[in-house]
C-alpha positions in Angstrom: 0.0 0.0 0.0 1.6 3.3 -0.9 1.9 5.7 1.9 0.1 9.1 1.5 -3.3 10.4 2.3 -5.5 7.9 3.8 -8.3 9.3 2.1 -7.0 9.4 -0.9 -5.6 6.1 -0.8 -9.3 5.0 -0.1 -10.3 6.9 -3.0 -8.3 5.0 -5.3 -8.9 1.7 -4.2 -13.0 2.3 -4.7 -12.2 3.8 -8.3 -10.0 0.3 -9.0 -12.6 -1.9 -7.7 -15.0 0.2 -9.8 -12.5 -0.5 -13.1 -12.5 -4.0 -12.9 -16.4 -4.3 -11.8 -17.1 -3.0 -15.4 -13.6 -4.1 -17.7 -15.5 -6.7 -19.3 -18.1 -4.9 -20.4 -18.2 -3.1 -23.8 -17.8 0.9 -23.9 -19.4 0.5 -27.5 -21.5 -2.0 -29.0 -22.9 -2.3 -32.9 -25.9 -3.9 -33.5 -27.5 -4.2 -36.8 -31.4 -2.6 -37.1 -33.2 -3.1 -40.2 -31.4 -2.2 -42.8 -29.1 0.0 -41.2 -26.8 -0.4 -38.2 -26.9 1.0 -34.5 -24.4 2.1 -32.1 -24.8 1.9 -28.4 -22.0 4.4 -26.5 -21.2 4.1 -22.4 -19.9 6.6 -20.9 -16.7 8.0 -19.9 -15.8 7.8 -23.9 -13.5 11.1 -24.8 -13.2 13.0 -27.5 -10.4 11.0 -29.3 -12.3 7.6 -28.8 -15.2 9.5 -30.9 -13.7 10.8 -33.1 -11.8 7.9 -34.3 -15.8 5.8 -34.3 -17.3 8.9 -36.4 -13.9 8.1 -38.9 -14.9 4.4 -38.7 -18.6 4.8 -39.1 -18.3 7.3 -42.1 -15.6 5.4 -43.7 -17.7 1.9 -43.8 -20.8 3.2 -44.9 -19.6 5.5 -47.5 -20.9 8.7 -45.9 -19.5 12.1 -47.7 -17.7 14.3 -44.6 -14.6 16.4 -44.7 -12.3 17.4 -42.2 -12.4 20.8 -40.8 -11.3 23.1 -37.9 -13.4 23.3 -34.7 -16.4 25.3 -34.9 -16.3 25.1 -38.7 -19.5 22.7 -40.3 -19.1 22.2 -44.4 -22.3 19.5 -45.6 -22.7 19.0 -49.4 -26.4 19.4 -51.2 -26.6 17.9 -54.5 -29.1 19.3 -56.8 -30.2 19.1 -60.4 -27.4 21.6 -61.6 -24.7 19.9 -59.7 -23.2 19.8 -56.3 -22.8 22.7 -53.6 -20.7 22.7 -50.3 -22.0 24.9 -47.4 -19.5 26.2 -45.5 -20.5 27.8 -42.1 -18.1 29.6 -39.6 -19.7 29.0 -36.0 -16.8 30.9 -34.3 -16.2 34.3 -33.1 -12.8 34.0 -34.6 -11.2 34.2 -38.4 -11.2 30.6 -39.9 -9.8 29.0 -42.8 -10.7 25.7 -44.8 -9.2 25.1 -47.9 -8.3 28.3 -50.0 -11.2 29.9 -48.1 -11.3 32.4 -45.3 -14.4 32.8 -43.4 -14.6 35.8 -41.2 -16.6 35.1 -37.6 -19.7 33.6 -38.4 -19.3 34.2 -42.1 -20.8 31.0 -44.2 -20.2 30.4 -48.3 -21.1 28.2 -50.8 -18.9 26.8 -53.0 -20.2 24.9 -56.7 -17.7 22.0 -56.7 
């Protein structure tokens, strides 16, 4: 037993026991439904560990996305004349994507 705070020693125990209560069980489960698929998320999932199942998700189902700065959306419309790309600045800040600079909360659309 490391020496230290009591307490805090305490502490860490009940947050070990906790851990290894729940290892076995699954953080994130897929489960297909009708013709499509579901995803089931625990918590305690970060940022990183999102953003890595979003990657994953888009990637298998062939979903259109693009990368882009925080606080920067861009979705695609395709229309009877051809395809847009809305580009919408949610920040109070400058942004850039691409060759474009969007001034705070400044949105274009781009033909591509």
């Amino acid at each position: 037993m490391a020496k230290g705070n009591p307490d805090r020693q305490k502490n860490f125990e009940k947050q070990i026991d906790f851990i290894k209560k729940f290892y076995p069980l699954a953080a994130i489960t897929e489960n297909e439904y009708g013709d499509g698929n579901v995803y089931y998320i625990g918590g305690g999932i970060d940022d990183d560990v999102l953003n890595d199942l979003a990657k994953e998700i888009v990637q298998k189902h062939h979903i259109w996305h693009v990368e882009s700065d925080e606080g920067v959306e861009v979705y695609r419309r395709v229309c009877d004349d051809g395809e847009y790309m809305f580009i919408l600045n949610h920040t109070d800040q400058e942004k850039r994507f691409h060759n474009l600079t969007l001034k705070p909360y400044d949105s274009q659309i781009v033909k591509i």
